[in-house]
PDB file of N, CA, C and O in Angstrom:
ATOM      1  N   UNK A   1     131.290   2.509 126.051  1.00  0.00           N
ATOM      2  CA  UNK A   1     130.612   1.869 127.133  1.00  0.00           C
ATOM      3  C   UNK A   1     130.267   0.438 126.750  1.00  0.00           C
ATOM      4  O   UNK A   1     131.171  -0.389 126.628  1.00  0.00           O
ATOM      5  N   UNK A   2     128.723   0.046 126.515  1.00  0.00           N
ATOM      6  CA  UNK A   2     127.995  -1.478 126.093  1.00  0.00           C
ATOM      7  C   UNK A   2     128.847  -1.423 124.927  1.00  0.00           C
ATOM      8  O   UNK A   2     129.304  -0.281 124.884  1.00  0.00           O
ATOM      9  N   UNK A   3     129.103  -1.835 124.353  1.00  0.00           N
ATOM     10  CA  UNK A   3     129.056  -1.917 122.768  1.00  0.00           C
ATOM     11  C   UNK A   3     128.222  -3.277 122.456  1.00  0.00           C
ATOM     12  O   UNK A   3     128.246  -4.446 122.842  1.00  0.00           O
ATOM     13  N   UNK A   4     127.271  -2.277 121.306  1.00  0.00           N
ATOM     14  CA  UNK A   4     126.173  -3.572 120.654  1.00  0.00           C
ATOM     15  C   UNK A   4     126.984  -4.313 120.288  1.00  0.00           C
ATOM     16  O   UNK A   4     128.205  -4.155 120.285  1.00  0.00           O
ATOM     17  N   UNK A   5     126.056  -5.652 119.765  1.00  0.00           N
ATOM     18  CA  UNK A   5     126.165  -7.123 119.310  1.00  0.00           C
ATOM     19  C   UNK A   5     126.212  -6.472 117.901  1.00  0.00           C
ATOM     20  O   UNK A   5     125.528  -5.517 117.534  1.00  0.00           O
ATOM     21  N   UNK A   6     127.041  -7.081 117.248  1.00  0.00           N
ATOM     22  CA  UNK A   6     127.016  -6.695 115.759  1.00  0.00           C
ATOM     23  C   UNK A   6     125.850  -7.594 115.166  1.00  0.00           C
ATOM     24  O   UNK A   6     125.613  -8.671 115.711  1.00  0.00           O
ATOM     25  N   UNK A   7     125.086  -7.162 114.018  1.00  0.00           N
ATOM     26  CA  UNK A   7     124.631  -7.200 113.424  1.00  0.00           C
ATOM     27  C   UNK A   7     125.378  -8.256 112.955  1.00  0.00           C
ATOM     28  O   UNK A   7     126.603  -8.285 113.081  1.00  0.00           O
ATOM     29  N   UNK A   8     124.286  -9.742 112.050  1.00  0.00           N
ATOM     30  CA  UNK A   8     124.708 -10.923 111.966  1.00  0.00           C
ATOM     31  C   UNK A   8     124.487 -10.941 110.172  1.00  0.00           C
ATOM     32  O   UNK A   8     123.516 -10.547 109.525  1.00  0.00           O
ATOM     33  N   UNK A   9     126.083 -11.699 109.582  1.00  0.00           N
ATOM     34  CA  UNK A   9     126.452 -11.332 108.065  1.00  0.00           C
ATOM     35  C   UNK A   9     125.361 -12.244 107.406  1.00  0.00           C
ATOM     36  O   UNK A   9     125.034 -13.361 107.808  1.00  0.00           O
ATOM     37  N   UNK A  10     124.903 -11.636 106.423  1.00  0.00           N
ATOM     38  CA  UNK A  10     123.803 -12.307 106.259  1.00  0.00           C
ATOM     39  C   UNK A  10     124.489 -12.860 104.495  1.00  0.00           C
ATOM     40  O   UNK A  10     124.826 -11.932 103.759  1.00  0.00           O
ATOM     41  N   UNK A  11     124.620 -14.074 104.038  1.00  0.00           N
ATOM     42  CA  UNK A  11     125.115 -14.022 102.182  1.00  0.00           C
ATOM     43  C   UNK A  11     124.271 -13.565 101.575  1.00  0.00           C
ATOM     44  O   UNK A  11     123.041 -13.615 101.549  1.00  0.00           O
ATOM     45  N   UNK A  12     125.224 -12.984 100.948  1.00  0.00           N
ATOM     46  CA  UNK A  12     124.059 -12.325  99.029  1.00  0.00           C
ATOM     47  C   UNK A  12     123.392 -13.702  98.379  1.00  0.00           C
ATOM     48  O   UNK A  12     124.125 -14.687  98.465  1.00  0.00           O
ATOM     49  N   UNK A  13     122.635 -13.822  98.005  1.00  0.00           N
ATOM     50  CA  UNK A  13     121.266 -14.563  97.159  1.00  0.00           C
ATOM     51  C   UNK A  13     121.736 -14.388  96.045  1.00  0.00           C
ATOM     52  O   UNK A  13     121.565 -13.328  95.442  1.00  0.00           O
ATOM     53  N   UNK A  14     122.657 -15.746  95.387  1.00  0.00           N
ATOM     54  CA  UNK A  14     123.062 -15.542  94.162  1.00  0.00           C
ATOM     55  C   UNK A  14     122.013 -16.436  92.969  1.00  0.00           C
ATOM     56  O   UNK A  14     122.057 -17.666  92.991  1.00  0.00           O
ATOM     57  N   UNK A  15     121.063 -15.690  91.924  1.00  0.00           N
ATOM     58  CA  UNK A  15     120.446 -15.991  91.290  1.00  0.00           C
ATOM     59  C   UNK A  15     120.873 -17.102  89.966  1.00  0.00           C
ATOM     60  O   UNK A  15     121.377 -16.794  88.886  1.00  0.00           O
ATOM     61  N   UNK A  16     120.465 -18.540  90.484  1.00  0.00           N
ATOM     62  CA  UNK A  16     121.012 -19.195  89.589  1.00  0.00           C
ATOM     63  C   UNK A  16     120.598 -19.489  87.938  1.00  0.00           C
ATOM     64  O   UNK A  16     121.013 -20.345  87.157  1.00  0.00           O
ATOM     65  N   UNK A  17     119.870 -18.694  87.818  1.00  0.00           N
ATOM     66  CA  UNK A  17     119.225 -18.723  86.167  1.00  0.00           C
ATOM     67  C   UNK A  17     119.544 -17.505  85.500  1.00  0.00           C
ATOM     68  O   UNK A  17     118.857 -16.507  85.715  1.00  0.00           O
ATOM     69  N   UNK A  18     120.687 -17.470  84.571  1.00  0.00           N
ATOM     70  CA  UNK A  18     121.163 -17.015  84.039  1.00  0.00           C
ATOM     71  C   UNK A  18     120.347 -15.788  83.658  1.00  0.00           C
ATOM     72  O   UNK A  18     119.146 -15.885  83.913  1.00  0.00           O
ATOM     73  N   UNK A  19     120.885 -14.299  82.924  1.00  0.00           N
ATOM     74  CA  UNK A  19     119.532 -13.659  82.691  1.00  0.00           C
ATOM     75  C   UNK A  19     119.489 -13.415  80.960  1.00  0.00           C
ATOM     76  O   UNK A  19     120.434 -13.423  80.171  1.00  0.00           O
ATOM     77  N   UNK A  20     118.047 -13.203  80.707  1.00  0.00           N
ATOM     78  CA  UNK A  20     117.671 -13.484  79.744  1.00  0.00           C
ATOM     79  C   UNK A  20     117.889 -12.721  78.116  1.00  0.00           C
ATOM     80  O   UNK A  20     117.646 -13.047  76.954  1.00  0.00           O
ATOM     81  N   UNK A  21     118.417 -11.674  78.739  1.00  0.00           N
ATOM     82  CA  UNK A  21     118.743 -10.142  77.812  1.00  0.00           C
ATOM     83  C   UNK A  21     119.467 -10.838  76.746  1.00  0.00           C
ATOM     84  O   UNK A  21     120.321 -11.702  76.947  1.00  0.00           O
ATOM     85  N   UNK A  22     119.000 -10.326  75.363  1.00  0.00           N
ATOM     86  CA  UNK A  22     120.060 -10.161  74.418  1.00  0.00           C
ATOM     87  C   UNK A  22     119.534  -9.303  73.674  1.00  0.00           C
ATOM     88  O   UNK A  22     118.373  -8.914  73.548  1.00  0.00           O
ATOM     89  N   UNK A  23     121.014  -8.890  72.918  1.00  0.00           N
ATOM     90  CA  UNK A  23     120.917  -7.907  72.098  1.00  0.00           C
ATOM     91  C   UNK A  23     120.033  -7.706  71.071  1.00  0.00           C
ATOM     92  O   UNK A  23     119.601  -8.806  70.724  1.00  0.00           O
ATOM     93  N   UNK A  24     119.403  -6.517  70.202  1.00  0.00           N
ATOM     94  CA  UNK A  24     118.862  -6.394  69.416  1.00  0.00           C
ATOM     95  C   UNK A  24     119.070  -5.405  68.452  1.00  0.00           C
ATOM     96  O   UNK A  24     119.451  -4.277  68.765  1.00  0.00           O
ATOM     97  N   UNK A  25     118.786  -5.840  66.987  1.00  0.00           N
ATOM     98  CA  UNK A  25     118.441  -5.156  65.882  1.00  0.00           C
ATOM     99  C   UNK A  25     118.110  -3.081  66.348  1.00  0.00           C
ATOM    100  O   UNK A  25     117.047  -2.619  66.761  1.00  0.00           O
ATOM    101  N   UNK A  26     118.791  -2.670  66.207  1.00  0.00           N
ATOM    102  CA  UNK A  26     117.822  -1.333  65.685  1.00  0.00           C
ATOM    103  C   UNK A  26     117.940  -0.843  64.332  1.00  0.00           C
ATOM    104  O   UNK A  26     118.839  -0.821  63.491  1.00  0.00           O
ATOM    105  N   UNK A  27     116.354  -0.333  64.417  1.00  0.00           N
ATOM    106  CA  UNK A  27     116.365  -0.267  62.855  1.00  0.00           C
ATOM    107  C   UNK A  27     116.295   1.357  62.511  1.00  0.00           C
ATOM    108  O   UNK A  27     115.666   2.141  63.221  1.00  0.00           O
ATOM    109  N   UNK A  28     117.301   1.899  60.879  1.00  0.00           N
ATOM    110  CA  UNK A  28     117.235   2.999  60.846  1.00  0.00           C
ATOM    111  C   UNK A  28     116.043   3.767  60.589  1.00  0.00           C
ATOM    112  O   UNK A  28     115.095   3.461  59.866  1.00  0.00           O
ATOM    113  N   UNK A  29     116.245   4.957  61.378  1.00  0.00           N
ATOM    114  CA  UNK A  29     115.279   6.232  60.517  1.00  0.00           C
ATOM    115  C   UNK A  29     115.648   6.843  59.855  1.00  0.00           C
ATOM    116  O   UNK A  29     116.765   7.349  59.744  1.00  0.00           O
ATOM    117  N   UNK A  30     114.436   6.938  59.065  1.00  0.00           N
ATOM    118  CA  UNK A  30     114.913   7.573  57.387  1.00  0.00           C
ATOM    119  C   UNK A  30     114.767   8.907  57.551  1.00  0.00           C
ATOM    120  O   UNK A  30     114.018   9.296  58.447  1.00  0.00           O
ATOM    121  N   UNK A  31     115.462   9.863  56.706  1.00  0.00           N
ATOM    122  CA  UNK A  31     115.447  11.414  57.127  1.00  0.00           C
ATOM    123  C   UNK A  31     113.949  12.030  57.270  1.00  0.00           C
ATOM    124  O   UNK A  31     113.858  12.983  58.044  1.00  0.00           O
ATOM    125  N   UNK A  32     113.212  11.764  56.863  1.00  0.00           N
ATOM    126  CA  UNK A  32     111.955  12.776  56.960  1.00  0.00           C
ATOM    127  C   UNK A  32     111.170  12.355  58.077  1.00  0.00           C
ATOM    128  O   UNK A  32     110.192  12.982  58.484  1.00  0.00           O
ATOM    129  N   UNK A  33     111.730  10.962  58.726  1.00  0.00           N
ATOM    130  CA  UNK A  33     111.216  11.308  60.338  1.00  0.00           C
ATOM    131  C   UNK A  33     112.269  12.197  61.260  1.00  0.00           C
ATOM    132  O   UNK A  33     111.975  12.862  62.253  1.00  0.00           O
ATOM    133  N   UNK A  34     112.994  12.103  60.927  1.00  0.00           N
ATOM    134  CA  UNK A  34     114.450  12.764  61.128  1.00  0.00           C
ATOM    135  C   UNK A  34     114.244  14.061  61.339  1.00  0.00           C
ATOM    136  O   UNK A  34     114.256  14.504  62.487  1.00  0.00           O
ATOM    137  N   UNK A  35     114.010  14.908  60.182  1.00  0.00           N
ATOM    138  CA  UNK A  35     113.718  16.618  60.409  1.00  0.00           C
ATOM    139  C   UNK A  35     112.293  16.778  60.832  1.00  0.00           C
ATOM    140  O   UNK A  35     111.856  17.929  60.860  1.00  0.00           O
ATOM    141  N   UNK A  36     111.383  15.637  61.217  1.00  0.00           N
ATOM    142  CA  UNK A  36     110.072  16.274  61.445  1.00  0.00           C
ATOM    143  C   UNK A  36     110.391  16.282  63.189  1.00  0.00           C
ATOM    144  O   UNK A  36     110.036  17.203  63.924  1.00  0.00           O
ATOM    145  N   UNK A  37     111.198  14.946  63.687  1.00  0.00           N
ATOM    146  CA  UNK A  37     111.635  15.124  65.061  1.00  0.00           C
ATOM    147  C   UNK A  37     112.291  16.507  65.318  1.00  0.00           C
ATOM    148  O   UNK A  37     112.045  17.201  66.304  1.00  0.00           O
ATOM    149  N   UNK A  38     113.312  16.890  64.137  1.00  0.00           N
ATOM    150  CA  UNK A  38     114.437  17.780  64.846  1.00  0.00           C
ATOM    151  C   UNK A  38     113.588  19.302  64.593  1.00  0.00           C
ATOM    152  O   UNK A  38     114.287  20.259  64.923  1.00  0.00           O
ATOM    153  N   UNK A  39     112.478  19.604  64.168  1.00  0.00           N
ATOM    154  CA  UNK A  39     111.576  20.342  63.813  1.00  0.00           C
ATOM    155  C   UNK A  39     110.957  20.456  65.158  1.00  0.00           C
ATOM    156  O   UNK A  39     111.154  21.502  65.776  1.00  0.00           O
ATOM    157  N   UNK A  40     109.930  19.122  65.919  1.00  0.00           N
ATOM    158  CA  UNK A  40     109.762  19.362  66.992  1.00  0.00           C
ATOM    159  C   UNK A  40     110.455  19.679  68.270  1.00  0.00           C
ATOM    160  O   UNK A  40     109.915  20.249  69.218  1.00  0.00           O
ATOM    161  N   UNK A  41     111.546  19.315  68.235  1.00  0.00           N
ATOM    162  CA  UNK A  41     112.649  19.759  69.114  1.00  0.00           C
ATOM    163  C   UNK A  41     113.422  21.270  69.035  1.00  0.00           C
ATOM    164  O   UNK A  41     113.606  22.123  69.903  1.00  0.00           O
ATOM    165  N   UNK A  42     113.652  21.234  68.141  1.00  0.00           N
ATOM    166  CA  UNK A  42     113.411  23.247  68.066  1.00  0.00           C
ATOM    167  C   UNK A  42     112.374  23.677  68.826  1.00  0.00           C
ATOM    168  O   UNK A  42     112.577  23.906  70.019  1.00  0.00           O
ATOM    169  N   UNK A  43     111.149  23.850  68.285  1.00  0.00           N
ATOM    170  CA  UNK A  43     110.343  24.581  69.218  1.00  0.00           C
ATOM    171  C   UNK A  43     110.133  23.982  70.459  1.00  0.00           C
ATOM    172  O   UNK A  43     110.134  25.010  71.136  1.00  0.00           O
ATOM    173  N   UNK A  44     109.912  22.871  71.449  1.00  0.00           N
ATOM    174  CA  UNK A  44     110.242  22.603  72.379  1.00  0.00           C
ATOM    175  C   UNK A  44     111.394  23.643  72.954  1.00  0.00           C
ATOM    176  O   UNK A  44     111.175  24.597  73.701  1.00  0.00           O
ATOM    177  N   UNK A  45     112.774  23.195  72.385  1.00  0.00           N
ATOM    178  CA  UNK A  45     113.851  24.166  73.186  1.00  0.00           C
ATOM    179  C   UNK A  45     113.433  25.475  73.262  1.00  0.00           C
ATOM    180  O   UNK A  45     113.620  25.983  74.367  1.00  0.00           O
ATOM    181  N   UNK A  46     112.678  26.520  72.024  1.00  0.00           N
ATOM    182  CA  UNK A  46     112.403  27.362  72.258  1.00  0.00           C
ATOM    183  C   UNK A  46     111.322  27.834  73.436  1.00  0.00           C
ATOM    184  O   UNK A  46     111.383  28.887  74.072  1.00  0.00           O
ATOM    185  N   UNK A  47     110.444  26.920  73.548  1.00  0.00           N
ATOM    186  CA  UNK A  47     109.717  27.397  74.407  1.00  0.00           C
ATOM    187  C   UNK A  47     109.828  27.552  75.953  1.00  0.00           C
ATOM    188  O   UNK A  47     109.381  28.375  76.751  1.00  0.00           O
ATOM    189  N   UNK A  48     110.853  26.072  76.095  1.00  0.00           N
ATOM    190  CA  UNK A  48     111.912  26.263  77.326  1.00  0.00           C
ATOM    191  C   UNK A  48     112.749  27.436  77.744  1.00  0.00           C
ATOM    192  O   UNK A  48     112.649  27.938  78.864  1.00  0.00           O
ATOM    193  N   UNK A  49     113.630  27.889  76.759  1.00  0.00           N
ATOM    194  CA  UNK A  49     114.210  28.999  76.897  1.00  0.00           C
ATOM    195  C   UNK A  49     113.229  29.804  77.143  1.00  0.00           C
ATOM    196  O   UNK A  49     113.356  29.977  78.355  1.00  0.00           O
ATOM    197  N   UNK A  50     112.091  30.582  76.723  1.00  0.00           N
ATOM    198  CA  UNK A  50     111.397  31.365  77.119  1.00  0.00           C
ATOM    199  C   UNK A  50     110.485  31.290  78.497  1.00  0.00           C
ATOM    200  O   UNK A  50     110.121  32.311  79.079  1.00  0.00           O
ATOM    201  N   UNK A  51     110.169  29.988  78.935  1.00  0.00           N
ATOM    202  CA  UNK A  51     109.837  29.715  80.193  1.00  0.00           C
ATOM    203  C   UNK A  51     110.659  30.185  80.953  1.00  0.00           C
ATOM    204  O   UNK A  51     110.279  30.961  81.830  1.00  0.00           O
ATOM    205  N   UNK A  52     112.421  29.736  80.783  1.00  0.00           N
ATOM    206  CA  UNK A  52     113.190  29.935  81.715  1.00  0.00           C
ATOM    207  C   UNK A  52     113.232  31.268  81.732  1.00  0.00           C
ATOM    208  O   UNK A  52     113.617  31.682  82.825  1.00  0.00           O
ATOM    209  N   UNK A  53     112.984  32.125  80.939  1.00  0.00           N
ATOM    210  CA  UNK A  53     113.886  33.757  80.984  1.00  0.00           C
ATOM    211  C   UNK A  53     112.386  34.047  81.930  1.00  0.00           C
ATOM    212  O   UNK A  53     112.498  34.579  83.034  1.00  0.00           O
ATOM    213  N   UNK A  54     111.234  33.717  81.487  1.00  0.00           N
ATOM    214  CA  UNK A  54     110.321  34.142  82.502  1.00  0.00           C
ATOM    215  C   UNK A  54     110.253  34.147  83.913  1.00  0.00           C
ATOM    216  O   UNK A  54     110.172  35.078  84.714  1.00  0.00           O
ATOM    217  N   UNK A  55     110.315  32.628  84.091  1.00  0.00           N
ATOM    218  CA  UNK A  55     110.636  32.409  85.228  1.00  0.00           C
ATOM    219  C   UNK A  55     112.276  33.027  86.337  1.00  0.00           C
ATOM    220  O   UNK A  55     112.372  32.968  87.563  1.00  0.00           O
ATOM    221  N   UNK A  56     113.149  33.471  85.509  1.00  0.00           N
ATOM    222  CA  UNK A  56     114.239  33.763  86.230  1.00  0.00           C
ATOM    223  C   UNK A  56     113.977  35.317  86.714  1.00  0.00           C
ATOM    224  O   UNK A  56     114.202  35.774  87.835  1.00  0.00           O
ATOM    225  N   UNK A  57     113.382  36.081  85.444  1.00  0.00           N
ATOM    226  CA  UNK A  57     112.942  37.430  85.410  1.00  0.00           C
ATOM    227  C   UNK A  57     111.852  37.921  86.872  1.00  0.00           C
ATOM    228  O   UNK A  57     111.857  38.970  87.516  1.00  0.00           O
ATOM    229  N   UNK A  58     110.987  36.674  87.019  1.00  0.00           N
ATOM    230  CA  UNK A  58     110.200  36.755  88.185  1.00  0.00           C
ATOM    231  C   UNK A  58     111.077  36.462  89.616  1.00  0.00           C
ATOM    232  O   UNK A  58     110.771  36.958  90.700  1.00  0.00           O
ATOM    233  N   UNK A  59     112.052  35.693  89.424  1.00  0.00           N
ATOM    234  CA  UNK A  59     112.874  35.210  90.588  1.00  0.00           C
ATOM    235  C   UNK A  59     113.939  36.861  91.545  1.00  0.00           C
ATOM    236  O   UNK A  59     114.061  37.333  92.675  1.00  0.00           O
ATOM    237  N   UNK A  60     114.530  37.164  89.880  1.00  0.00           N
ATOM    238  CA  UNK A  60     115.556  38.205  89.936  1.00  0.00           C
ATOM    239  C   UNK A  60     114.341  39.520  90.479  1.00  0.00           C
ATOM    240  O   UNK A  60     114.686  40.571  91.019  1.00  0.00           O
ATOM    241  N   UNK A  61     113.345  39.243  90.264  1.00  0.00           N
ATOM    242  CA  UNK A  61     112.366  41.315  90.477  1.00  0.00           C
ATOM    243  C   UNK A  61     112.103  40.284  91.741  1.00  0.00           C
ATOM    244  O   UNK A  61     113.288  40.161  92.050  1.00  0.00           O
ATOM    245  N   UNK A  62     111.462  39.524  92.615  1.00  0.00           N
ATOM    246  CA  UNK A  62     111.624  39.366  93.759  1.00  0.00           C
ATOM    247  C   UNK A  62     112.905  39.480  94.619  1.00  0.00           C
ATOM    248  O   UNK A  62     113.005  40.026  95.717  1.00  0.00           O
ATOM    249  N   UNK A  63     113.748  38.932  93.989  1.00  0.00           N
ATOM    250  CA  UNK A  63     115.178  39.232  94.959  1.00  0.00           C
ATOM    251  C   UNK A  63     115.782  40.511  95.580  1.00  0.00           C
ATOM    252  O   UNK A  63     116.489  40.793  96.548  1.00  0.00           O
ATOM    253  N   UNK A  64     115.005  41.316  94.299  1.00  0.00           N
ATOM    254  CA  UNK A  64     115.715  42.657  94.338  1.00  0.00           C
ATOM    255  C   UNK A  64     114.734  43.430  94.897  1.00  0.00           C
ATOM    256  O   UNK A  64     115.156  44.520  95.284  1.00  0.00           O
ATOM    257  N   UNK A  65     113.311  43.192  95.108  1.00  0.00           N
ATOM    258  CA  UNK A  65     112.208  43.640  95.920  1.00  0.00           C
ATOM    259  C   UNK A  65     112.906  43.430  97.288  1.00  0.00           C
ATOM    260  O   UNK A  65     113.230  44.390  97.987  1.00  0.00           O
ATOM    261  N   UNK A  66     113.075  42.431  97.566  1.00  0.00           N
ATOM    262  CA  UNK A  66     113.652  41.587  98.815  1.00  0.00           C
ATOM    263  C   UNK A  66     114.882  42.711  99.183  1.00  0.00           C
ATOM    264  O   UNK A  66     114.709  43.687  99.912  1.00  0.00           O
ATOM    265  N   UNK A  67     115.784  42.458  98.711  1.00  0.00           N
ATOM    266  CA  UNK A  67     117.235  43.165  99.017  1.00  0.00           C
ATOM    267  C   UNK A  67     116.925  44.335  99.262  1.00  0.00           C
ATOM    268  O   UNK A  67     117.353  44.780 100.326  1.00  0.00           O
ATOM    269  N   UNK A  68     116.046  45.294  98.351  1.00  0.00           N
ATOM    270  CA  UNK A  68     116.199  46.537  98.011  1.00  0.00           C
ATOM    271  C   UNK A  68     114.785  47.149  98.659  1.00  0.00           C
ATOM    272  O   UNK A  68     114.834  48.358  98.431  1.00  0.00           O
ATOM    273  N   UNK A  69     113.677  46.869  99.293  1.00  0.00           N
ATOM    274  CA  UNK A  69     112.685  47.157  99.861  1.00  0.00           C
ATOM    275  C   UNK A  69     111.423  47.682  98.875  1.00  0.00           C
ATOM    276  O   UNK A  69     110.287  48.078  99.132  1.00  0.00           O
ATOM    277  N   UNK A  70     112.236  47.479  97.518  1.00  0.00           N
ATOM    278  CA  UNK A  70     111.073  48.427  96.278  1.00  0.00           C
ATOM    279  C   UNK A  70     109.454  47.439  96.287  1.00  0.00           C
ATOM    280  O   UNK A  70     109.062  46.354  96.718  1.00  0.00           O
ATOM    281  N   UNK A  71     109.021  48.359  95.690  1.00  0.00           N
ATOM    282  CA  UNK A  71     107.519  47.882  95.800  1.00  0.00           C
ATOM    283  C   UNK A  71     107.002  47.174  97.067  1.00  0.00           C
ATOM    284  O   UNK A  71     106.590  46.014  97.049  1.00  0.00           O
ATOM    285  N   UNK A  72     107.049  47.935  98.147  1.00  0.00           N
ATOM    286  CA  UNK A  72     106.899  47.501  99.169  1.00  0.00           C
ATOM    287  C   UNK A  72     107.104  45.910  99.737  1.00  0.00           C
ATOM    288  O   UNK A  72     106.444  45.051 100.322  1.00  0.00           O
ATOM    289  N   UNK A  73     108.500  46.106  99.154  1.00  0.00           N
ATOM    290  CA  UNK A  73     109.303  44.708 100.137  1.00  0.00           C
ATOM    291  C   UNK A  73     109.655  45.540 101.336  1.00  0.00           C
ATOM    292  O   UNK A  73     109.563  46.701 101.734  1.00  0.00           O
ATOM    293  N   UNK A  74     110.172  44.190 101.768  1.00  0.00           N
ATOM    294  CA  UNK A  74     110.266  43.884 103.427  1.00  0.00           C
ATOM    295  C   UNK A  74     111.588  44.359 103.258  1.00  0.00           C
ATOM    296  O   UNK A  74     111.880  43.624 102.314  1.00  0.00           O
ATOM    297  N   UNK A  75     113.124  45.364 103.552  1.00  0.00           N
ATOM    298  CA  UNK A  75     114.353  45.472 103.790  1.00  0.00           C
ATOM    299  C   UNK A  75     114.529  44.374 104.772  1.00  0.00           C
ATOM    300  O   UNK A  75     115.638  44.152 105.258  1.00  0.00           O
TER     301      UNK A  75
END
């Protein structure tokens, strides 16, 4: 039918001051921050994994309440 007015091209805003980033130094870690990190990261993962099995365990006994009408779910 009308067809709108197009929308008017507007130029990109090209920033004339260069940008400021440069690279940097990283400096090593020495092993005994090394295994005290990979120490905390173990138990972290572990405790995740066990959240998750909890949480899925609660997901899966609702589903099957759900599906299956047990413990007075809804069929």
């Amino acid at each position: 039918m009308h067809d709108p007015e197009p929308l008017p091209y507007v130029q990109p805003h090209i920033d004339p001051t260069p940008s400021l980033a440069t690279p940097m130094e990283i400096e090593p870690i020495d092993a005994e921050e090394r295994a005290k990190a990979a120490g905390r990261r173990g138990t972290q993962d572990l405790g995740l994994l066990l959240l998750r099995i909890v949480i899925g365990a609660i997901f899966i006994g609702h589903g099957l309440q759900k599906a299956f009408g047990w413990l007075a779910g809804r069929a």
